[in-house]
N, C-alpha and C positions, 0 to 999 in steps of 0.2 A: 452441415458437415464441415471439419477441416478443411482445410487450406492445402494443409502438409499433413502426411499420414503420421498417427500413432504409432510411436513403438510402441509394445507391447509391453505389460509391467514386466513381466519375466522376461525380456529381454534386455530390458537395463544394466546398466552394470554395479555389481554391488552394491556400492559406495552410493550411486545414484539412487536406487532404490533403498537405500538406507535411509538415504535425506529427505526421501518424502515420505516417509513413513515415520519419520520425527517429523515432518512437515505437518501431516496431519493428523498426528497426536496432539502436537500443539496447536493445532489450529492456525497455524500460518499459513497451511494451504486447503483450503476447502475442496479441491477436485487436485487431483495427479494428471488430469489431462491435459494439462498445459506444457507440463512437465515432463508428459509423453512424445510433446510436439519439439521442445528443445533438447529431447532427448538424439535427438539427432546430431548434435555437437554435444556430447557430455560432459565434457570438460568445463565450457562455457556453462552449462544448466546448474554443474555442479556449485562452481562459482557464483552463480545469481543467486543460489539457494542460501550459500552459505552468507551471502551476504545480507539475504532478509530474514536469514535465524538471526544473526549480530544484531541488526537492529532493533529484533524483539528479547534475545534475551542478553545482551548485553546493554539496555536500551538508556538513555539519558530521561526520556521522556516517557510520561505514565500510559500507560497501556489505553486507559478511555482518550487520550487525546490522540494516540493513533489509530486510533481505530475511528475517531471521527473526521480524520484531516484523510483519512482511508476512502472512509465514508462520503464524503464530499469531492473527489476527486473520481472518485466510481462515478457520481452523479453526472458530472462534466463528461467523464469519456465513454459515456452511455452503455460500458460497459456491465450487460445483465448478469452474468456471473457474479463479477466483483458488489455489483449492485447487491444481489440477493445472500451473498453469504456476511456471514458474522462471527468474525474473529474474537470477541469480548461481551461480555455480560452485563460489564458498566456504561455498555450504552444501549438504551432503549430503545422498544420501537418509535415510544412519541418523539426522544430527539431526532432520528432517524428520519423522521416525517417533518419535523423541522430544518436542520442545517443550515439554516441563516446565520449569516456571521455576525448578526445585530442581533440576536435574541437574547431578552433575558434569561432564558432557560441556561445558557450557559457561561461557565467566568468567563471574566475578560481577559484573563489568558485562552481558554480554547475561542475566543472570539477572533483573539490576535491573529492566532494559529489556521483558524478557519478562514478567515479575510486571506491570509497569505498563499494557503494551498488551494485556494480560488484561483488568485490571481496566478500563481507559479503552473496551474493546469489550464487558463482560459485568454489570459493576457498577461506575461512575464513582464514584457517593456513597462509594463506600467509600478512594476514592485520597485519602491523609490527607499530612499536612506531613510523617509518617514514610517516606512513599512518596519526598516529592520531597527529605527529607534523605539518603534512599538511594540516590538520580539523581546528587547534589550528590556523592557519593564520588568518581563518576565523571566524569561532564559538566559540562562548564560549562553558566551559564547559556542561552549561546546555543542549544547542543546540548539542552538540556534541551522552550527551545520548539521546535525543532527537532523534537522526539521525538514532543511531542504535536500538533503541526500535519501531522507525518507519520503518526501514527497518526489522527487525522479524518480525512485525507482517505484511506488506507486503509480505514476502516471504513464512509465515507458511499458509496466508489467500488464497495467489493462489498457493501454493503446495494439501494443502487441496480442495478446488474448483475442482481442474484440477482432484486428486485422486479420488476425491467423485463423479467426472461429474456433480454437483451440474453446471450447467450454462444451 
């Protein structure tokens, strides 16, 4: 059970209830329950929502590499919601069952990408200018903060979820 009660869908307010219903059409959001729980400050929900449509549909970065740097950050904050849903097609369940950031299975850009959202979800002190001259192989700068403004707000959305029981 929650944490903090459910608003109700009908009780949202428009605009709110608008964003999650493009939320999950696109599959950016797999439950509205989370979104019932910060529906209590709307403004603020509104705001987080809008900021992880931008980063999927205004995005620098290919949809299979977020959805595995996603992927992999679920795993860290044991987050079972985050864990069982799937946001993209281009990734499998074998990679899914994988997620090593040494595996052949995948380039050495999502290797990059997966070593980093490791570390940026499990032990940040340790992400060094070697980390981000091996981002720099691949991504541009942009993509780079891209990478890590995608992985905050992946890791604060299921540290939250998981604390709130919001699932």
């Amino acid at each position: 059970m929650a944490r903090v009660s459910f608003v109700p869908l009908d009780d949202l307010p428009e605009a709110l209830r608008d964003a999650v219903a493009r939320g999950q059409q696109s599959r950016i959001l797999s439950s509205s329950r989370p979104v019932q729980v910060w529906a209590h400050r709307p403004n603020a929900a509104l705001a987080w929502l809008g900021l992880l449509e931008s980063l999927h549909q205004d995005s620098l970065l290919d949809e299979r590499l977020r959805e595995l740097v996603r992927l992999k950050i679920a795993s860290i904050t044991t987050c079972q919601a985050c864990q069982l849903a799937r946001k993209s097609d281009q990734v499998t369940e074998d990679d899914v069952a994988c997620l090593s950031s040494d595996s052949d299975r995948f380039k050495p850009s999502e290797r990059a990408a997966l070593t980093f959202a490791e570390l940026f979800a499990s032990d940040y002190m340790a992400i060094s200018d070697e980390h981000y001259a091996r981002l720099a192989e691949f991504f541009s700068e942009a993509q780079v903060v891209e990478l890590n403004m995608y992985c905050a707000l992946m890791l604060a959305g299921g540290r939250m979820t998981y604390v709130q029981q919001a699932y």
